[in-house]
Structure formats: structure tokens, C-alpha cells
C-alpha atoms as one frame of an Amber mdcrd trajectory, in Angstrom:
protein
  -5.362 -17.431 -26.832  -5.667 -13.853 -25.392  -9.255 -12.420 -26.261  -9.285
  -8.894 -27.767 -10.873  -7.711 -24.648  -8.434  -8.949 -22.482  -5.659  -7.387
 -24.398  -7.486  -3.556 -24.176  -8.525  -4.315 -20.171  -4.790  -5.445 -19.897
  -3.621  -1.968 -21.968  -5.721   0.119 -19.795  -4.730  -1.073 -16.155  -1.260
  -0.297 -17.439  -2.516   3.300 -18.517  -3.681   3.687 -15.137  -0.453   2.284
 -13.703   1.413   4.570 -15.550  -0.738   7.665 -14.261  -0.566   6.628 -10.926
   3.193   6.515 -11.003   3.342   9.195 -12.339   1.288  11.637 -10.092   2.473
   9.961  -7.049   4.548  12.721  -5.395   0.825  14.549  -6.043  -1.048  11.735
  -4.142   1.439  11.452  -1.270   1.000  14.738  -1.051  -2.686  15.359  -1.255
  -3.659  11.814   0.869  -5.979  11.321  -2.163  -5.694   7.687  -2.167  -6.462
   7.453   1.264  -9.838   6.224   0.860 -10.354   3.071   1.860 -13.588   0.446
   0.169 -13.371  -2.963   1.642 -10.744  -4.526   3.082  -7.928  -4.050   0.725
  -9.040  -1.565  -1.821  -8.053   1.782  -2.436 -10.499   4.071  -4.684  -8.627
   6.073  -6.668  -9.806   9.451  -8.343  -7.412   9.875 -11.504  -8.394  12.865
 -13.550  -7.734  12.820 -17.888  -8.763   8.947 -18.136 -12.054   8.350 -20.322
 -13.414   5.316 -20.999 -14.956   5.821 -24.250 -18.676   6.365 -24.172 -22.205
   7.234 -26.412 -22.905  11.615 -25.410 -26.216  12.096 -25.582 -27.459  15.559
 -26.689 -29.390  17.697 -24.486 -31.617  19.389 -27.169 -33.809  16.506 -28.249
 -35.031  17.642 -31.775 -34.475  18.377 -35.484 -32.671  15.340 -37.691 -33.949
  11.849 -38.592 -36.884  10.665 -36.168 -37.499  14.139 -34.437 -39.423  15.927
 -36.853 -39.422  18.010 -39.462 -35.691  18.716 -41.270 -33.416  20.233 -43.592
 -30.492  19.698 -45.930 -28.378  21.606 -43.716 -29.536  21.952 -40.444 -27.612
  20.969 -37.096 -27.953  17.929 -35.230 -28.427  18.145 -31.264 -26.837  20.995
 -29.531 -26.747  24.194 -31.547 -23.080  25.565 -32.365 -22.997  28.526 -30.179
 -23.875  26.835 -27.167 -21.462  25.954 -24.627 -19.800  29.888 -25.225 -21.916
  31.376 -22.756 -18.816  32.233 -19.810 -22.081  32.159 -17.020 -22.708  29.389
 -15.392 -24.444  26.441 -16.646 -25.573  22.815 -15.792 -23.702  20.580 -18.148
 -20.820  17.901 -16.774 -17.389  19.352 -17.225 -13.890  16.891 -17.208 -14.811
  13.264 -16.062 -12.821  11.570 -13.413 -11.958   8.071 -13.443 -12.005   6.430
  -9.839 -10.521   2.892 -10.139  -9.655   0.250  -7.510  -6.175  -0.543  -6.793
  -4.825  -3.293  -4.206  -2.789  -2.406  -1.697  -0.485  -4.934  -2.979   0.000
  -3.176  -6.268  -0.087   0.069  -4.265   3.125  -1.088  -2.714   4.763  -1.887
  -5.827   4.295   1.212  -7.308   5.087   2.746  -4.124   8.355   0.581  -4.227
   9.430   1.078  -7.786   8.634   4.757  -7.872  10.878   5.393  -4.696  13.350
   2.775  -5.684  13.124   0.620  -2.545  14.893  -2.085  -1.811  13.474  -5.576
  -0.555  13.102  -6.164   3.576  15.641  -9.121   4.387  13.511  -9.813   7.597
  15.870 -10.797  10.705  16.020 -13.256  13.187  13.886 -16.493  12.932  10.404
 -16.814  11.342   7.360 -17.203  14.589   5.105 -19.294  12.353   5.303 -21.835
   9.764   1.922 -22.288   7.987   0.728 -24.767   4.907   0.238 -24.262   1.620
  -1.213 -26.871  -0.460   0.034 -26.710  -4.361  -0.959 -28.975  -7.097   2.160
 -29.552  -8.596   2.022 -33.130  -9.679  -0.376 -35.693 -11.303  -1.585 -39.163
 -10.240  -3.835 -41.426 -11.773  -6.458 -42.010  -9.264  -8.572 -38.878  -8.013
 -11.734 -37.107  -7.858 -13.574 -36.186 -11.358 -13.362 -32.823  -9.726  -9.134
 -32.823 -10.527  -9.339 -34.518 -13.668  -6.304 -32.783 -15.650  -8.314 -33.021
 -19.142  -5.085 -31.699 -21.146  -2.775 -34.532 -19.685  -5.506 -36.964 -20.006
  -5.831 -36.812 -24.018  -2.688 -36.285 -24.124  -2.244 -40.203 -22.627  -4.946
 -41.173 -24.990  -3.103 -40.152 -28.215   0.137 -41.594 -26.606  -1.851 -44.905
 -26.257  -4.019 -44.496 -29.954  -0.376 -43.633 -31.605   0.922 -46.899 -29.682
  -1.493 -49.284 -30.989  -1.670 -47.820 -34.578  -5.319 -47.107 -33.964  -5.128
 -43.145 -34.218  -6.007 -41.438 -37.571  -4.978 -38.213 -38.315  -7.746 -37.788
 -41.005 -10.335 -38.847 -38.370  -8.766 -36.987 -35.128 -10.634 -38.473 -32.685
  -9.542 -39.088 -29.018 -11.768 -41.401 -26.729 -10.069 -41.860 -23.048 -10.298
 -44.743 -21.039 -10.123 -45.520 -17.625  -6.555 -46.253 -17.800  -5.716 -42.732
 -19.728  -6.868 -40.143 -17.175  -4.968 -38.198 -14.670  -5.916 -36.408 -12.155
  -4.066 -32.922  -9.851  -2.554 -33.763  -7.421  -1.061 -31.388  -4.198   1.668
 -31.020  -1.953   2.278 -29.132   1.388   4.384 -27.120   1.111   6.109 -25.360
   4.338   5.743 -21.560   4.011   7.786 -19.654   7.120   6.026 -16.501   7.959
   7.896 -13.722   9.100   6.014 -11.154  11.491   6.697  -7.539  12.478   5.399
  -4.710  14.459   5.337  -1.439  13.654   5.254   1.182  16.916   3.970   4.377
  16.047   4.436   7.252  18.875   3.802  10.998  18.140   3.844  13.989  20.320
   0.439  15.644  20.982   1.247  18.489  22.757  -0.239  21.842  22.298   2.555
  22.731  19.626   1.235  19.779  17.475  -1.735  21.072  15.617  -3.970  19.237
  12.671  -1.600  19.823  10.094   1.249  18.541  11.430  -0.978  15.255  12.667
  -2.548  14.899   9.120   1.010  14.818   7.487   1.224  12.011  10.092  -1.722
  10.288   9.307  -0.642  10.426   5.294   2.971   9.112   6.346   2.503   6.347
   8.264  -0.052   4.688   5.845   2.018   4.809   3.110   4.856   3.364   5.980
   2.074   1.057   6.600   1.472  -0.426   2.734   5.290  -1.023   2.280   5.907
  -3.138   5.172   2.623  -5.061   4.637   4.021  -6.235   1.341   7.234  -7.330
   3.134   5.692  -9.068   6.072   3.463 -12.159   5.874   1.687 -10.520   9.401
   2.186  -6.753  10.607   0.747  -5.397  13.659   0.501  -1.671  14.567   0.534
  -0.301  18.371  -0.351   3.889  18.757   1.386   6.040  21.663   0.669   9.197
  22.182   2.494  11.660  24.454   2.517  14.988  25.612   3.723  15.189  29.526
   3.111  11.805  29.956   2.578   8.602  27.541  -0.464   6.360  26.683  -1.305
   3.389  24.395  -4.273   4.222  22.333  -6.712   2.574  19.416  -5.582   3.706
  16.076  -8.458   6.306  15.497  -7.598   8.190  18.905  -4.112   8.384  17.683
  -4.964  10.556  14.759  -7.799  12.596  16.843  -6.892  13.994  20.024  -6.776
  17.292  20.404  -3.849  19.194  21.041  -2.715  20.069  24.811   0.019  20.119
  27.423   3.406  20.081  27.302   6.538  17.549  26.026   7.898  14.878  27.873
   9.295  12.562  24.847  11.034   9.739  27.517   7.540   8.760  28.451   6.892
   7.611  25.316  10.674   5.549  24.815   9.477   4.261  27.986   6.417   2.593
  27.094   7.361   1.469  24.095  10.055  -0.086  25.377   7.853  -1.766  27.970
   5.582  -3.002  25.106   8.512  -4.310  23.484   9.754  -6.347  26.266   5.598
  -7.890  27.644   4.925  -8.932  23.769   7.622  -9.185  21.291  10.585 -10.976
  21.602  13.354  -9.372  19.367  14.491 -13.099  18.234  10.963 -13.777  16.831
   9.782 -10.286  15.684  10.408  -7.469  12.969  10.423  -4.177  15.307   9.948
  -0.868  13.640   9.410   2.106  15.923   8.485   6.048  14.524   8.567   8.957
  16.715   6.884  12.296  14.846   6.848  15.509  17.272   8.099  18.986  16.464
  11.747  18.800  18.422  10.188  20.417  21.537  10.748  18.689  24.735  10.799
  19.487  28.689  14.865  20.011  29.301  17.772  18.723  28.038  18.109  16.460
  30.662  14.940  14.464  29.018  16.969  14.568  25.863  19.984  13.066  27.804
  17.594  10.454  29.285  15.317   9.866  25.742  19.208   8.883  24.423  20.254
   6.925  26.431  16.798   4.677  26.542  17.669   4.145  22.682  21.406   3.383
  22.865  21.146   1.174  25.875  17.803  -0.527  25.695  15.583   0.194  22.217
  18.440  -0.180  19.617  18.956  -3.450  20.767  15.933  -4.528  19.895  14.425
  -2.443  16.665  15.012  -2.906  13.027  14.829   0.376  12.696  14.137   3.778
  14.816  13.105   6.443  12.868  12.065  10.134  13.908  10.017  12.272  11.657
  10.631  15.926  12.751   7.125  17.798  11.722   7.552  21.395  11.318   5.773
  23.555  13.437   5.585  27.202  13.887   5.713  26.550  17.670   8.248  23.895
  18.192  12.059  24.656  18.178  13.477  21.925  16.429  15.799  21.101  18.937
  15.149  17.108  19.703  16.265  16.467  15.628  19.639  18.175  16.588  20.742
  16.628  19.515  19.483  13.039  17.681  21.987  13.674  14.551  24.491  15.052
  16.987  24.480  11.703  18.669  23.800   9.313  15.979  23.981  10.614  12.403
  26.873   8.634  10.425  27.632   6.599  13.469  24.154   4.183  13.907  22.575
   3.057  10.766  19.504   2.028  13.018  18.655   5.549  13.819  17.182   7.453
  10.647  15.885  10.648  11.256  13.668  13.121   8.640  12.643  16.561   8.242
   9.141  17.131   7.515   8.566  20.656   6.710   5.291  20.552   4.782   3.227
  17.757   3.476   5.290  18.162  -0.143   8.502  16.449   1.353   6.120  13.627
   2.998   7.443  12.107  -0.455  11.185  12.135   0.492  10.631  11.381   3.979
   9.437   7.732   3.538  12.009   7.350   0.998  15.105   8.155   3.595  13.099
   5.685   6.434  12.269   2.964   4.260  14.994   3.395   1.905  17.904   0.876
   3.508  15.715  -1.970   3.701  15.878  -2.801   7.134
């Protein structure tokens, strides 16, 4: 039987589902639930959600207890306050922050944007164990005793022997009656993937353009977390020339130099082929820059390393274009030109501001590669 309780907490996480999906073009948008507590929480400020609560005055006098009184005179605050339009020092609206799991974060994120389930490809890297109790036996620790199944076996045996009254409903089990869990291994294949994340940090590529990188690839990041029993990350950056770097230098350097983009195809590509064999891993790789690069005969080359070498190996490639005042675009062109309606491995994006972040993930992720 479902307490009371447990019906309204129930009711209310659903309230709070609902407002999440509902505002979630607003918190793509304003990176508010990218606040991290623990491991796999995400603290949540949702505004218009009360939990009901006692409101304590803040004039402490007149009424029952507090003096003298009355017929007719106010309790607590006096009528006219609150009208004063200066400032004051009482709370205004209350915000609600609750704790959500990534896991349900990813649902949400996948129902709202209608995604479709990752058929992961090739052959799983790892089988692991799980144990399930799925049967009974009838020797065991007291620790598994299955106390439903046992009385159950004791009225079976009571109803057998015409011993059992159902005035007197009383059940005593014996040795013979009890039943105990029992588990089996079961064989659990666990696929793994790796998601490549390169993005141009040359001195057209300012904080805004990096922080609607930041907000993208997290939300990049739940999605394929919920898909994949293991997910690694690896960080490029590039301006002239390409490094690997720790997560938190990816979303920090400053700004500087100019736009080589091959470097980058070239390292990740050389990542690729030290660590992660195609046959055994999920390969994801996103390129954000602003379309600038060197020449046109780096465009030629940054092709060409994707049709003849990173294609053959990726899930996906996907290029987020970030808008910048500085950059020309160009790189986004000459992709399409090449591969838009012809590769379904190549999905590129427009980011003009952080408002189409939302449509952005939905055109990478959307195919279910």
C-alpha cells in the first residue's frame, strides 16, 4: 500500500518534471543547470514552486499571548505595510533548488528534443556481471529468507494436512517451509564510446562563443552517458597548431593566434588510431570554431583527412559553427558544399547565439548515431 506521503512526494517530483520540461529551451540557454553537487547531481534553481510552509510575522505583538487586545484589532503585520515602493528587508519570490540525476536529466533532455535511442556499433569491449535474484531455493542464509514465499509454503502445507483454520489464521513455518533468494549471473555486454571534443581558440574565438561551448557539449555529454555503459572525453584545442589538453584548460585559455583547423583533424586522428580501435569503440568527434581558417588549401587538406581517414572511423562528425563578429563563416560552407545530403556522418550546425544552443544538439544528436 502506497502511504499518503509517498503519493504527494511522488505528485511533486512530477510537478518539478513538468517545470523542468517545460523551461528547458530557458535552461539550455541560460547554463542554469550547470551546477554540479556530487558526483551525479545537478542543483536546480526552479522559480514559482513552494513547498507549503508556517510565515511568521515580523511585528511580534497585539492578539492572544502578546498583550493587551481588542475585538477588532489586526494580527501581525499591519495592513498598509508592504505598500511602501522604497526598499525594504523582507524575502520576496522563493526559489526552489532541487536535485535531479543526470540520468533523469537525459530523459527529459531526450523526450523534450524527441531523440531517438543510440544503436551502438560494432562489438561490445567488455562483458561485466550482474548478479540478480531471480529464483528461490530452499537452503540459504537467514539473511535471504523470502518471508512472503515462506508462509505462503506453510499455508500450502496447513491447507494440506487439514490443520489450518480460517477462524484462527495462524501460520507457524517449519524448517521444511522456508525459502530463501537466490541469484544468477547474468552477462551484461558493455558498450563504450569516446567523445573527441576540438574547438578553435584563436583570437576570433572570444568567451562567449567558448561558453556556448561549454553549455553544448555538456548537455552532448548527458545524452551519450545515458546511451553508453562507459564514455570517455579527450579536449583539443587549436589555433595555428593543435594540442591535447585537461578538460578545464579546454574551456579557459585565452584567446590568441591564428587558424590552422588540419592540426586539429590531425591529432585527433592520431588519438584515434594509438587508443581506440573503431571495431571496439563508439567514436564521436565535435569541431566548434567560427569558419575562419589559414587558406583554402587547409580546407582542401581538413576534407580530405575526413573523407579518407576520420569518416571511416567516427559515428558521427559534427561541426558546430559559433558565430563570431570576427570570423567569416567560410569553413561551414565549403563543409555543406562537400558533404550536405551526400554523408549522413557529417552533421554540421549553426550557432548564432546561445538561444539556438537548443536546436543545435537536436540536429547532432538527433539521428541516433
Amino acid at each position: 500500500m502506497v502511504l499518503k506521503i509517498e503519493q504527494d512526494y511522488n505528485r511533486f517530483k512530477q510537478i518539478v518534471r513538468g517545470r523542468i520540461k517545460k523551461e528547458l529551451r530557458k535552461f539550455i540557454t541560460n547554463g542554469e543547470l550547470i551546477g554540479k553537487q556530487g558526483r551525479d547531481l545537478i542543483s536546480i534553481p526552479l522559480p514559482q514552486i513552494d513547498i507549503p510552509h508556517f510565515t511568521y510575522g515580523s511585528r511580534q505583538k497585539g492578539g492572544v499571548g502578546q498583550g493587551d487586545g481588542e475585538i477588532g484589532d489586526s494580527l501581525g503585520v499591519d495592513p498598509e505595510e508592504g505598500n511602501d515602493p522604497k526598499a525594504g528587508n523582507l524575502p520576496g519570490e522563493h526559489i526552489l533548488e532541487v536535485d535531479l540525476s543526470l540520468e533523469e536529466l537525459a530523459k527529459i533532455l531526450g523526450e523534450e528534443l524527441e531523440l531517438p535511442r543510440i544503436e551502438p556499433k560494432g562489438k561490445s569491449s567488455i562483458v561485466s556481471y550482474r548478479s540478480k535474484y531471480s529464483s528461490l531455493r530452499r537452503t540459504g542464509p537467514d539473511s535471504l529468507v523470502h518471508r512472503k514465499r515462506t508462509y505462503k509454503e506453510a499455508l500450502k502445507r496447513q491447507l494440506l494436512a487439514g490443520t489450518y483454520q480460517a477462524e484462527k489464521p495462524v501460520l507457524l513455518p517449519i524448517r521444511e517451509d522456508r525459502r530463501y533468494r537466490s541469484w544468477k549471473e547474468e552477462k551484461k555486454p558493455e558498450f563504450n564510446a569516446v567523445v573527441l571534443y576540438m574547438m578553435d581558440v584563436s583570437g576570433s574565438m572570444g568567451q562567449e562563443q567558448k561558453e556556448i561551448v561549454r553549455i553544448e557539449s555538456f548537455w552532448i555529454d548527458t545524452w551519450l552517458r545515458s546511451q553508453y555503459d562507459g564514455l570517455e572525453t579527450r579536449y583539443i584545442i587549436h589555433d595555428a597548431v593543435a594540442r591535447e589538453v585537461d578538460q578545464n584548460t579546454f574551456y579557459h585559455t585565452r584567446e590568441s593566434g591564428g587558424t590552422i583547423i588540419s592540426s586539429a583533424y590531425k591529432l585527433c586522428q592520431k588519438i584515434i588510431d594509438d587508443e581506440y580501435d573503431p571495431g571496439e569503440w563508439n567514436i564521436y568527434a565535435f569541431h566548434f570554431s567560427d569558419g575562419d581558417n589559414w587558406s583554402s588549401n587547409d580546407t582542401q587538406e581538413c576534407l580530405n583527412l575526413l573523407s579518407n581517414q576520420m569518416l571511416n572511423n567516427v559515428n558521427l562528425f559534427c561541426y558546430g559553427q559559433v558565430e563570431s563578429e570576427y570570423g567569416s563563416g567560410q569553413f561551414l560552407r565549403d563543409l555543406n558544399e562537400r558533404y550536405e545530403g551526400k554523408e549522413e556522418r557529417v552533421i554540421a550546425s549553426r550557432i548564432e547565439s546561445k538561444e539556438k544552443i537548443f536546436d543545435s544538439i537536436k540536429t547532432f544528436l538527433g539521428k541516433g548515431k
